[in-house]
C-alpha positions in Angstrom: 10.9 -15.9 -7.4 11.1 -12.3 -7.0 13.0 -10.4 -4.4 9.8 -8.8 -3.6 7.8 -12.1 -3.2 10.8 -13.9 -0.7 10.4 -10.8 1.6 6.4 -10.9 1.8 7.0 -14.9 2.5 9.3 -13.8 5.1 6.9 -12.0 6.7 4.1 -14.6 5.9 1.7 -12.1 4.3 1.7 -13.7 1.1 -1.7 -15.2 0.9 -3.6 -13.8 5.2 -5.5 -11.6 2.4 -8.0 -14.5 1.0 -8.9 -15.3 4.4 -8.6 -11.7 6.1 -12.5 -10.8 7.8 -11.4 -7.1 7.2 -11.5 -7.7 3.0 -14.7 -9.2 3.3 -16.0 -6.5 5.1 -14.4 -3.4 2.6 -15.4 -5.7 -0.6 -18.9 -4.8 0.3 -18.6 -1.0 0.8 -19.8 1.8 -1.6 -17.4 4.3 -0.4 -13.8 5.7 -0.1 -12.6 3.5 2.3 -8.9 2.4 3.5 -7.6 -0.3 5.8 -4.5 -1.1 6.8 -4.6 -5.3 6.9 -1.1 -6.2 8.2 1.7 -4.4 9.3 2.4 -0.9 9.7 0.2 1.6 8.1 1.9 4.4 5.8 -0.2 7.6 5.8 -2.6 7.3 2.8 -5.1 10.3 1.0 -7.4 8.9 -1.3 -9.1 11.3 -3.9 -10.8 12.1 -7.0 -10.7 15.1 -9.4 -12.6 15.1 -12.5 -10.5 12.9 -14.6 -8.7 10.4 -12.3 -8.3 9.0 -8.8 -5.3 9.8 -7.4 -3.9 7.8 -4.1 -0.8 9.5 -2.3 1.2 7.3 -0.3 4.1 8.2 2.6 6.6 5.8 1.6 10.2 7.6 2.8 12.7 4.8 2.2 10.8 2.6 0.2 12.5 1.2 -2.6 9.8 1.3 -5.3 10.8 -2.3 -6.3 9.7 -3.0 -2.8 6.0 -1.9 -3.8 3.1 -4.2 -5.6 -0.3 -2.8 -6.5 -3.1 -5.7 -6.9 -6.7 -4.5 -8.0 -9.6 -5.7 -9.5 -13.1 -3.4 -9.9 -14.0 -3.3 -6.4 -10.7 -2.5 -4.5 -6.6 -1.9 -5.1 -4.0 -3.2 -2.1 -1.2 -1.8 -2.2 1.4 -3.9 -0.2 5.4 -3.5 0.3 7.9 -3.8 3.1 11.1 -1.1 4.6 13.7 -2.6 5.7 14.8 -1.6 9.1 17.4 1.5 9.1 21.3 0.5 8.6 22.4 3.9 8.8 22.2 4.7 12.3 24.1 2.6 15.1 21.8 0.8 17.7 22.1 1.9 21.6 19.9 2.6 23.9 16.5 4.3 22.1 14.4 6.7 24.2 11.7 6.6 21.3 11.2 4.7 18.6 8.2 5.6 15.7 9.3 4.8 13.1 8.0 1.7 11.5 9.8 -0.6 9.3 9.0 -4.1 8.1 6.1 -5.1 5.8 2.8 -3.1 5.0 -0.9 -3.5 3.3 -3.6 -0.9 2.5 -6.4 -1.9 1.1 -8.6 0.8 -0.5 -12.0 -0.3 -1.5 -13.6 1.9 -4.8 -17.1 3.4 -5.4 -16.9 3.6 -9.1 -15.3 1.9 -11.9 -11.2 3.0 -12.9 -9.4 2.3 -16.2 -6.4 0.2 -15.1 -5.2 0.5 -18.5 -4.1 4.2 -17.3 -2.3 3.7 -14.6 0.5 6.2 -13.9 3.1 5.3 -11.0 5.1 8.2 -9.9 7.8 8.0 -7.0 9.1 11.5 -5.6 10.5 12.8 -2.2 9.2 10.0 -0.1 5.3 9.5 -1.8 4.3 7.2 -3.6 1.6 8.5 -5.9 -0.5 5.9 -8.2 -3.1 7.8 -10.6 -6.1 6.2 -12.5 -8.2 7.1 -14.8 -12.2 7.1 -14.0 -14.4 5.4 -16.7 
């Protein structure tokens, strides 16, 4: 089993998905749409230009190993966890925003994508996933 896979099943978000009200609801939409299932929800753009959709993703300390991409014709999640900072020492926190742990976005399609041209690109903190249109 994959590192990725025991930390989703730590989490228990391996299979909420199949059973999750919210996908039934996006499966049926005609537009742009995103969703953020479980977890935290990274900062997402959606677009298209005339050759490609292109999702952008705020992903600062992700490891890209710690990302997965599912899609079929109607819809892409894109699902991953952070682990929780090391780096600084824990006291007494005044504010806290940041959020670490796992994450899902679900991102339904209006038109068909070529999967087979799917470019993944990792760079300053996004996570940027482009596909071309059919």
């Amino acid at each position: 089993m994959s590192k990725f896979k025991k930390k989703l099943e730590k989490y228990h978000i391996t299979n909420i998905l199949d059973n999750s009200e919210e996908y039934q609801y996006l499966s049926n939409q005609k537009s742009f749409s995103c969703d953020g299932s479980l977890g935290w929800k990274p900062r997402t753009d959606v677009f298209e230009n005339n050759k490609e959709l292109v999702i952008i993703m705020e992903l600062s300390y992700v490891e890209p190993e710690n990302v997965e991409i599912e899609y079929n014709e109607e819809f892409i999640i894109i699902r991953g966890y952070r682990n929780e900072a090391k780096f600084l020492p824990k006291s007494h926190f005044y504010k806290m925003e940041i959020d670490f742990g796992p994450f899902e976005r679900i991102i339904n399609l209006p038109f068909k994508i070529d999967y087979n041209c799917l470019e993944k690109i990792y760079e300053k903190g996004f996570f940027i996933i482009k596909i071309k249109k059919m």
